[in-house]
C-alpha positions in Angstrom: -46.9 -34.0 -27.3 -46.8 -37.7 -27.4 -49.5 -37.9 -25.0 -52.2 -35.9 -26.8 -51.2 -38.3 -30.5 -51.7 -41.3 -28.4 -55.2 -39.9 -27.3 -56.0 -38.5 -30.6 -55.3 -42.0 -32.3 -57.0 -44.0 -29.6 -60.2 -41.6 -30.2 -60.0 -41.8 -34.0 -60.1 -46.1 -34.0 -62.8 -45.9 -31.5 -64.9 -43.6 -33.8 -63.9 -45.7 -36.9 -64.9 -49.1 -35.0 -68.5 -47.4 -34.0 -68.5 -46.5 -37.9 -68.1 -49.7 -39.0 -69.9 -51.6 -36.2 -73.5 -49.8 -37.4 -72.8 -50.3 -40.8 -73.3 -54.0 -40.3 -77.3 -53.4 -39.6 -78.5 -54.0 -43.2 -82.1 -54.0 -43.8 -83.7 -56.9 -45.0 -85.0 -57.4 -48.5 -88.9 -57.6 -49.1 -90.3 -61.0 -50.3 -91.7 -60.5 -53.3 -92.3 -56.6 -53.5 -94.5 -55.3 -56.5 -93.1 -52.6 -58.3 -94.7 -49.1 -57.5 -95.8 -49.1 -61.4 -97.5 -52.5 -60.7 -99.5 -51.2 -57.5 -100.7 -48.6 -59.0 -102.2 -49.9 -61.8 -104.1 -52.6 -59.7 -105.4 -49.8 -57.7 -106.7 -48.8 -61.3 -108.2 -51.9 -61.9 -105.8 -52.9 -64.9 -102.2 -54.6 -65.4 -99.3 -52.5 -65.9 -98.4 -51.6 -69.4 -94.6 -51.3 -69.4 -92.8 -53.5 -71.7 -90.3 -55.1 -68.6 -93.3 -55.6 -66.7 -95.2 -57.2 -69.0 -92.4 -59.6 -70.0 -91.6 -60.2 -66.1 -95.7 -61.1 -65.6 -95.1 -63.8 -68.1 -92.5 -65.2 -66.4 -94.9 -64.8 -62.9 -92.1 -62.7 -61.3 -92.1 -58.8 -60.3 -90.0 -56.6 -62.3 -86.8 -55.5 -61.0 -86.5 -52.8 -63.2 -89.2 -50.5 -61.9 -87.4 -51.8 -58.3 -89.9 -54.6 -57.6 -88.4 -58.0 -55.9 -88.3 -61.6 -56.5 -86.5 -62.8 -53.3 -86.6 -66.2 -52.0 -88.9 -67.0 -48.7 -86.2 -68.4 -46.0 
């Protein structure tokens, strides 16, 4: 009885460990991604028309809220 606990357990923090260990492999954030809003009105031949966008334009910077990116270059 004590033998198949001691298995059980050493099975269980192995699969944990595993769990955690390929929850560390984050992927990497896009340099300065347009919004899909954005792309798609280029493709139009026009600038987007939402308000966030427009205000995020002025500031020359893509608009997070329509999940667009502004990260830093390393």
């Amino acid at each position: 009885m004590k033998f198949s606990k001691i298995v059980f357990s050493l099975a269980a923090a192995a699969f944990l460990t595993l769990g955690l260990m390929a929850a560390d492999t984050a992927k990497p954030v896009a340099v300065d991604k347009k919004a899909g809003c954005c792309v798609t009105a280029e493709k139009a031949g026009g600038a987007c028309t939402h308000g966030c966008c427009v205000e995020a334009a002025k500031a020359n910077m893509n608009c997070e809220k329509c999940k667009g990116t502004n990260a830093a270059k390393k």
